[in-house]
C-alpha positions in Angstrom: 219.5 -33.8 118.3 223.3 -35.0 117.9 225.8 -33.3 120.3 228.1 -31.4 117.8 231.6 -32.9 117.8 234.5 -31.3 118.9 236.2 -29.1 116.4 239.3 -30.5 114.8 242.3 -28.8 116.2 245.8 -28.7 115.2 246.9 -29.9 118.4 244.4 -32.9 118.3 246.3 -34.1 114.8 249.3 -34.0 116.2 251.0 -37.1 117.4 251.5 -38.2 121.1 255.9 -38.0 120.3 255.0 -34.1 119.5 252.0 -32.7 121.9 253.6 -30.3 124.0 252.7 -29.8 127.5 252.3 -25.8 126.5 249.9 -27.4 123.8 247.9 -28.9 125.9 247.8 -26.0 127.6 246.2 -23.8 125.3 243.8 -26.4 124.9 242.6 -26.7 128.2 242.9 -23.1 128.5 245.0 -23.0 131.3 248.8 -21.9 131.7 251.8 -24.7 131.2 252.5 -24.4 135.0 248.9 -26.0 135.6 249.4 -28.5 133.5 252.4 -29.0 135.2 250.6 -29.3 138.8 248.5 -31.5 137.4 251.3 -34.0 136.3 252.9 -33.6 139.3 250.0 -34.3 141.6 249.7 -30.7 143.1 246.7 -31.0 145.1 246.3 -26.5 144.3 244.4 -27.3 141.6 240.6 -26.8 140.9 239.2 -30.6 140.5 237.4 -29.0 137.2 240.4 -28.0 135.7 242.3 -31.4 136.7 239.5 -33.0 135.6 240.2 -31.8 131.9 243.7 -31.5 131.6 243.7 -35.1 132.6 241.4 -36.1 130.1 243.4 -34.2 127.4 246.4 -35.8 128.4 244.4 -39.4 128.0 243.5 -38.3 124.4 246.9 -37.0 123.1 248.5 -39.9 124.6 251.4 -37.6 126.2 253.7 -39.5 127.8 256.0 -37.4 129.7 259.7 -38.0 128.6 262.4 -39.8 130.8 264.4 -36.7 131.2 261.5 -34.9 132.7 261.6 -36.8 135.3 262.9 -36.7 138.5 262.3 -39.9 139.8 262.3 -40.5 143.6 264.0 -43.6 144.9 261.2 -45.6 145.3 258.5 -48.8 144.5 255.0 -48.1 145.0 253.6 -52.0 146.3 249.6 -52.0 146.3 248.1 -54.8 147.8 244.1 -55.5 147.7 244.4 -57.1 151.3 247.4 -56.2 154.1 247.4 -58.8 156.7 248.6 -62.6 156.0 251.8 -64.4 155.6 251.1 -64.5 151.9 251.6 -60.3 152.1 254.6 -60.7 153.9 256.2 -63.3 151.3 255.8 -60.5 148.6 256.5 -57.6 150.2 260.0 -59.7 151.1 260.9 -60.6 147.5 260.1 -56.5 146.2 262.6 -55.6 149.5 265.5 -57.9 147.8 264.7 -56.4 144.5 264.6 -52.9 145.8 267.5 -53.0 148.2 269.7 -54.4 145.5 269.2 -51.2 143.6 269.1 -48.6 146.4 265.6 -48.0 146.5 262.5 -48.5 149.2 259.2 -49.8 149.1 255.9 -47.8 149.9 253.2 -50.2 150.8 249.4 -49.4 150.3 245.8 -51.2 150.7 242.9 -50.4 148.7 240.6 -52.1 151.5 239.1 -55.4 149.8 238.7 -53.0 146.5 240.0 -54.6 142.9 241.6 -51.2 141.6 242.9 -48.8 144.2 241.0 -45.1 145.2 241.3 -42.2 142.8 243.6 -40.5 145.7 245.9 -42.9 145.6 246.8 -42.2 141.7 247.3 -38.9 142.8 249.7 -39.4 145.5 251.9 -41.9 143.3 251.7 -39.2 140.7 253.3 -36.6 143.3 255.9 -39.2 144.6 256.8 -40.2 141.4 258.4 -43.4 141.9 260.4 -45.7 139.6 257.4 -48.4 139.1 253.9 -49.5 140.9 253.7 -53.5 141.7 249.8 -53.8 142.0 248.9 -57.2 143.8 245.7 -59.3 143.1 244.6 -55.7 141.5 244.5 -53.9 138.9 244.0 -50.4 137.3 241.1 -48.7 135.4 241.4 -46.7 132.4 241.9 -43.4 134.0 244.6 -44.6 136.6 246.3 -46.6 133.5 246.0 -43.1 131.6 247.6 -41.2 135.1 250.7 -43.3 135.5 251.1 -43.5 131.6 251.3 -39.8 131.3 254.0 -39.8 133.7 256.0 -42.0 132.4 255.3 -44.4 135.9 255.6 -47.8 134.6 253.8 -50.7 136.7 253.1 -54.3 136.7 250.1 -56.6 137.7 251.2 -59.5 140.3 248.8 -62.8 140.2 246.1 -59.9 138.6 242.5 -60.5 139.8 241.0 -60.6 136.3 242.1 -60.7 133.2 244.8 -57.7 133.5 244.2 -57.2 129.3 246.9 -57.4 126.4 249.0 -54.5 127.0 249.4 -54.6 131.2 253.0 -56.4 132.0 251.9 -59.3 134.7 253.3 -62.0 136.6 251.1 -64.8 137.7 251.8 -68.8 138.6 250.4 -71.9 137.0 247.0 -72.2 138.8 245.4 -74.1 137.0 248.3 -77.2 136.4 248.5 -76.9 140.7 244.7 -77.4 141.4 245.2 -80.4 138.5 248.3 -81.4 140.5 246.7 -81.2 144.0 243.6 -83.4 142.8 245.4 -85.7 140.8 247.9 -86.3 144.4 244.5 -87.0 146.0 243.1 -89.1 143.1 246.2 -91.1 142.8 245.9 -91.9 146.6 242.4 -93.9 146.1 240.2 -90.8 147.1 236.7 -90.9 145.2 234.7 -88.3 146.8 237.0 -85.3 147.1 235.8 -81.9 147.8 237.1 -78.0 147.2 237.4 -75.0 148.9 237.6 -71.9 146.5 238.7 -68.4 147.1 236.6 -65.7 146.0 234.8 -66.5 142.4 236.3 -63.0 141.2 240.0 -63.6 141.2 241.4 -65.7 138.1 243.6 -67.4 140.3 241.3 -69.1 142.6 238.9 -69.9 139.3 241.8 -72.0 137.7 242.7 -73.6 140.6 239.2 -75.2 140.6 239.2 -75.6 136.9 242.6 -77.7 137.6 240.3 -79.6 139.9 237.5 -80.3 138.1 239.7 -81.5 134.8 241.8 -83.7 137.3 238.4 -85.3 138.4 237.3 -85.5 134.7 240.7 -87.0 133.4 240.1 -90.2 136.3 236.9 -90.8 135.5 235.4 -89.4 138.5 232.2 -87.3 138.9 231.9 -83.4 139.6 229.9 -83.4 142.5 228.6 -79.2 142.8 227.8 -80.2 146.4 231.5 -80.6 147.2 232.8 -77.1 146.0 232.0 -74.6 148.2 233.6 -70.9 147.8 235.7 -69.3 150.6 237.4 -66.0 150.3 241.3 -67.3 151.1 241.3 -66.5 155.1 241.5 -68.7 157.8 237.8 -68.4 159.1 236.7 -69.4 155.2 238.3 -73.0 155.7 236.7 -73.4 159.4 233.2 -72.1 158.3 233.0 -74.2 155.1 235.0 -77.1 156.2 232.4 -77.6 158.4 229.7 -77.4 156.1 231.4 -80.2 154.1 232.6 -82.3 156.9 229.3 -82.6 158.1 227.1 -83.8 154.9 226.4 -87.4 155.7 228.4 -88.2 152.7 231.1 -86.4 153.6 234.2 -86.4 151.4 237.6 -88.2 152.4 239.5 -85.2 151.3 239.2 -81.5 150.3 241.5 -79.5 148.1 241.5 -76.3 150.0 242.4 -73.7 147.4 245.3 -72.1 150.1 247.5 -72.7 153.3 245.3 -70.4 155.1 241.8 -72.3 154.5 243.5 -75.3 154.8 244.5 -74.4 158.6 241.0 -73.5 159.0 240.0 -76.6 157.9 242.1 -78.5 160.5 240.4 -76.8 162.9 236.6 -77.7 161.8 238.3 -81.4 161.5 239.4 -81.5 165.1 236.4 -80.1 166.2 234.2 -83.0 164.8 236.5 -85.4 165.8 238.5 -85.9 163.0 241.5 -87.1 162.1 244.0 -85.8 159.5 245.5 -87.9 157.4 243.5 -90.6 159.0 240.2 -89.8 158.3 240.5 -86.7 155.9 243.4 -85.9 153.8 244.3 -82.3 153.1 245.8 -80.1 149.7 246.5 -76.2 150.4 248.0 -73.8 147.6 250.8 -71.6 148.3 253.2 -73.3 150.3 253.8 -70.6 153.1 256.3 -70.8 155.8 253.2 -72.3 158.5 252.7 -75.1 156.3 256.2 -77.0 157.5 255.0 -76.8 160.7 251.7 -77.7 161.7 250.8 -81.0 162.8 251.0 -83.1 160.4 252.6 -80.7 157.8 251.0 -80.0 155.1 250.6 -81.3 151.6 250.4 -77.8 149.5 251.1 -76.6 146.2 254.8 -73.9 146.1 253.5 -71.0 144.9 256.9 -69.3 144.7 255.4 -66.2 145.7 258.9 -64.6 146.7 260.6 -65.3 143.2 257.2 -64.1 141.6 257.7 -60.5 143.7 261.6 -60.7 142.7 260.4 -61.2 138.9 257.9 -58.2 138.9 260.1 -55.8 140.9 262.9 -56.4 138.4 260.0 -56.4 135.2 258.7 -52.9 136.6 262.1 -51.4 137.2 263.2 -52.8 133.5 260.3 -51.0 132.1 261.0 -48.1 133.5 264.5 -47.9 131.9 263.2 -48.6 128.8 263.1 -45.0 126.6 260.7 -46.8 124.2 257.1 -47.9 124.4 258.0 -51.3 126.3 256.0 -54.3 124.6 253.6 -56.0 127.7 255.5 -58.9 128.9 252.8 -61.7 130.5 255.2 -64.3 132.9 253.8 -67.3 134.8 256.0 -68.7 137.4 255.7 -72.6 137.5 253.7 -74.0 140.8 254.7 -77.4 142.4 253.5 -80.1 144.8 255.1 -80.7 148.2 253.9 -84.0 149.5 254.0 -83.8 153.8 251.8 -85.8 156.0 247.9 -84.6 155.7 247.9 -86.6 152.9 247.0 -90.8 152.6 244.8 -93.0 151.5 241.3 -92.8 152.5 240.5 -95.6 155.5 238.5 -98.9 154.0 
């Protein structure tokens, strides 16, 4: 038996410029002031009735106007993960963003998770701030809907997956730095180079070994499976599966490690069996962090100019947010470079 449909209301032909929120209202069958609660993250409201007000504010599109909105002074910064240098580089260019124009940073973690917890919509919908930076994460279609409908604007940094059409982002060339670190290693008479991924999910890490693999591919040289191994972009990822390539009998004679912080954990499995870098096992991180001047030897690593690429989304979120229109998605990458130190040479005869 088909479900009837809804009935056709006047209030569902009207356009998202003219709902009303006393429309919507009458709708839901509630009174203006809970719809109101409900925009404003009032926790005093039955999770039935928020339930459908929300999805009625999804299909009328409402957008609540500028002068609605009382904006407080701040910049929500999501991060998937809280605890590397890498967070601290982008939490520091969103600081010079946001203290230039009198504002302050809140800083969440959504625990390991791609899209942050349904609570946490709520509680950026109560603060109302002037823009979300989401890092490596994202948003699904009801927490896109939520920060739509209160005119929150936000912006995807170095988005795990494809972050879609219509979501503002700012990402780095990946893919021309893994070509660029390979190519380095290529270029210095290495043959049998390995790579150590980051997790398979995130875009970033994918193109840094698709750079690799098309590096490989453009000298002439074979894509050996057995040499890529996946990490997940933490120090103890680089120890573990440095070791499991440094001790194949054909081990290779260097490794692209796919960042700074599997890189230093691949120092570490090199020291333990004995060997030496550059001199027996040249090394390529991603990212460029402040560590990577100073270990011994410094390390070869691709900038990722994570700072300027916090800078660029802070002042892209708080641009959208003073835009009275609907603001066209703006899709930035942020050129990568290589930075030639001294765990790089050619591999011993």
């Amino acid at each position: 038996m088909t479900s009837p449909q809804p009935a056709e209301t006047p209030t569902r032909k009207r356009s998202a410029q003219t709902a009303t929120l006393a429309e919507i209202a009458r709708e839901a069958g509630v009174s203006a002031p809970t719809v109101s609660k409900v925009l404003n993250g009032r926790a005093d409201v039955a999770p039935s009735t928020r339930a459908r007000v929300e999805e009625l504010l999804r299909v009328h599109g409402y957008r609540r106007r500028r002068a609605e909105s009382t904006r407080s002074p701040l910049i929500d910064l999501v991060f998937h993960e809280l605890e590397s240098a890498w967070a601290m580089e982008v939490i520091r260019g969103v600081e010079n963003v946001a203290r230039d124009t009198g504002l302050s940073v809140v800083l969440s973690e959504s625990a390991g998770r791609l899209t942050p917890g349904r609570t946490w919509a709520d509680q950026v919908a109560a603060r109302r701030p002037h823009g979300v930076i989401l890092v490596l994460s994202g948003l699904d279609e009801s927490q896109r809907a939520l920060l739509t409908s209160r005119s929150i604007p936000f912006v995807v940094m170095d988005p795990a997956g494809d972050p879609g059409a219509d979501v503002p982002s700012i990402g780095a060339t990946n893919w021309q730095g893994g070509l660029a670190a390979t190519r380095h290693l290529v270029d210095l008479g290495h043959t049998r180079i390995g790579a150590i991924s980051g997790p398979t999910r995130m875009m970033c890490s994918r193109a840094r070994v698709d750079g690799y693999r098309a590096a490989l591919e453009t000298a002439g040289l074979p894509v050996d499976p057995g040499l890529i191994v996946t990490g997940d972009f933490h120090h103890e990822a680089g120890y573990r599966q440095g070791l499991e390539l440094l001790r194949r009998p054909d081990r290779p004679t260097a490794v692209f490690a796919g960042n700074d912080l599997q890189a230093l954990g691949l120092y570490e499995a090199a020291r333990e069996l004995g060997l030496r870098i550059p001199q027996d096992l040249s090394v390529v991180g991603f990212d460029d962090l402040p560590v990577a001047r100073w270990v011994g030897p410094p390390l070869t690593t691709v900038r990722q100019p994570l700072m300027e690429m916090a800078e660029a989304a802070a002042r892209l979120v708080l641009d959208l947010g003073r835009d009275d229109g609907s603001p066209t998605a703006t899709r930035v990458e942020l050129a990568t470079s290589l930075e030639v130190r001294s765990s790089t040479a050619p591999p011993r005869e």
